[in-house]
N, C-alpha and C positions, 0 to 999 in steps of 0.2 A: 504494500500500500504506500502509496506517494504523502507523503506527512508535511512537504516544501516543496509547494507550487513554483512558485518564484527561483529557485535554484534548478528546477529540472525546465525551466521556461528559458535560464541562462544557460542550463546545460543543451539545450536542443538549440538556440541561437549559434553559441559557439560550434556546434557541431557541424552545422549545418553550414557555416563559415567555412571552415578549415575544410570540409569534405571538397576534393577536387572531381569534378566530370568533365569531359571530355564530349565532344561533338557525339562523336559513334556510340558515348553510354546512355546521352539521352536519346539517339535514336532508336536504338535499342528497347529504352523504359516505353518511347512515344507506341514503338509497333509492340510492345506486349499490352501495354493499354487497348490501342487500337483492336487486335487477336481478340482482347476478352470482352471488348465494344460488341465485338461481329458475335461472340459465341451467346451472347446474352439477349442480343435479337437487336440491339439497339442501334446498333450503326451497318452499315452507314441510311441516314435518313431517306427515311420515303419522298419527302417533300424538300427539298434544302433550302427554301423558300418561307416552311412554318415557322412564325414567331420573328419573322423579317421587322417588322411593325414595332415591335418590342425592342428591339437590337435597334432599330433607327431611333426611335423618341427616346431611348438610352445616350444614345451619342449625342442626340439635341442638345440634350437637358446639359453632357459633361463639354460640349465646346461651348456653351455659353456659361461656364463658370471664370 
């Protein structure tokens, strides 16, 4: 059981710091991602178009800040 938030919050910053990847290891993560997208039924989208609408008045909203 984790007893100190705040020290394993500094401990996963640091980690996540220091950890080195490389081009080819995120490709790597992106296509086992991607693998378990397709096995789960979810990717690739039916529509690539759904929730277009959403994703634009998203961007409205953050370039007029």
């Amino acid at each position: 059981m984790i007893k100190d938030g705040k020290l394993l919050s500094t401990f996963e910053r640091e980690y996540i710091r220091m950890e080195k990847t490389d081009y080819f290891d995120s490709l790597r993560f992106f296509e086992a991602m991607w693998n378990e997208g397709v096995y789960l039924g979810v990717l690739p989208s039916i529509d690539p178009l759904d929730g277009i609408e959403v994703d634009l008045r998203i961007a409205r909203i953050l370039n007029h800040v």
